[in-house]
N, C-alpha and C positions, 0 to 999 in steps of 0.2 A: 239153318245157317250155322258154320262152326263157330265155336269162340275166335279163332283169327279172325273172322269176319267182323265180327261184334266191331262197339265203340263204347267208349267208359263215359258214365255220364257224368259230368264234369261238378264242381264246386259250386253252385248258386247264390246258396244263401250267404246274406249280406251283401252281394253286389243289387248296383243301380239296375232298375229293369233293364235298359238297354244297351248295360256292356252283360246281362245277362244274357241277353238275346244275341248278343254278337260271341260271347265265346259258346252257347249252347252250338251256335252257329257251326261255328270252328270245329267245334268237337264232333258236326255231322246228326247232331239232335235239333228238337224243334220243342223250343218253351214253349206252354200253352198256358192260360188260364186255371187254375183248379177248378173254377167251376165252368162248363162250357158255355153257359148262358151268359155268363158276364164276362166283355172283354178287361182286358188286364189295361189296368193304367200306365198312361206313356211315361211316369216319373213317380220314384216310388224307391225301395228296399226288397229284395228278396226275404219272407223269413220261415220259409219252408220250400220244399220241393221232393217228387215223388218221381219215380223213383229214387232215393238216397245218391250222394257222389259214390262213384264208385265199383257203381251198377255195371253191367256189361248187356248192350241192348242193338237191338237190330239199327244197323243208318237209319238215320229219320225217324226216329221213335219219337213218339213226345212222353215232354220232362215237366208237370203240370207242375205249374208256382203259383205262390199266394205274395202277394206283394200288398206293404206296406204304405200306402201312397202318403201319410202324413196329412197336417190339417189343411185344406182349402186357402189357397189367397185369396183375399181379398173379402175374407170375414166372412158371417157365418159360423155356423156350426160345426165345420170340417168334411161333412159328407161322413160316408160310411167306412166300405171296401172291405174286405176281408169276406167272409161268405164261404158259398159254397164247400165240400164236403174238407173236413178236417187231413192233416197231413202228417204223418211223423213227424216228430220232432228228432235233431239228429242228435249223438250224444256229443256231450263238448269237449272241448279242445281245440286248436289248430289242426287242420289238414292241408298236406299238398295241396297244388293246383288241381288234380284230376279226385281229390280227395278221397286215398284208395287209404292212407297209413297218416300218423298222428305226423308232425313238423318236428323237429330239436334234437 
């Protein structure tokens, strides 16, 4: 497939899983799990994602997230999540929406 065909894989981290999933969506990619044995929680933080923004990948690739679901309501311990194989970390700053170049 040519790079015109491609699709840029979009900004993740820090979004709520599910406008994660809705601009993964938009962008023609498919969020998945980082690890595939454990589904990803329906409410949470993005705070990784594989490939990086900016990437250029076939439609429909998947963009594996590790989401940060926060402590448990309603007491307890908090439960776990996180898991599965570790992710780059990206380097910081602000980036675009499509997170290809730094903001300002």
């Amino acid at each position: 497939m040519s790079d015109q065909e491609k699709v840029l894989v979009p900004a993740l981290i820090g979004l709520e899983v599910g406008d994660a999933h809705e601009l993964a969506f938009a962008a023609r990619v498919v969020a998945v799990a980082a690890d595939p044995a454990t589904p990803l929680p329906t409410a949470g933080v993005v705070t990784a994602q594989d490939p990086s923004a900016g990437t250029r990948v076939d439609p429909a690739a998947t963009v594996a997230i590790a989401v940060d679901a926060g402590p448990a309501d309603g007491g307890g311990d908090g439960g776990g999540g996180g898991g599965g194989r570790p992710l780059p970390t990206p380097p910081p700053g602000p980036r675009d929406p499509a997170g290809t170049k730094p903001v300002g």
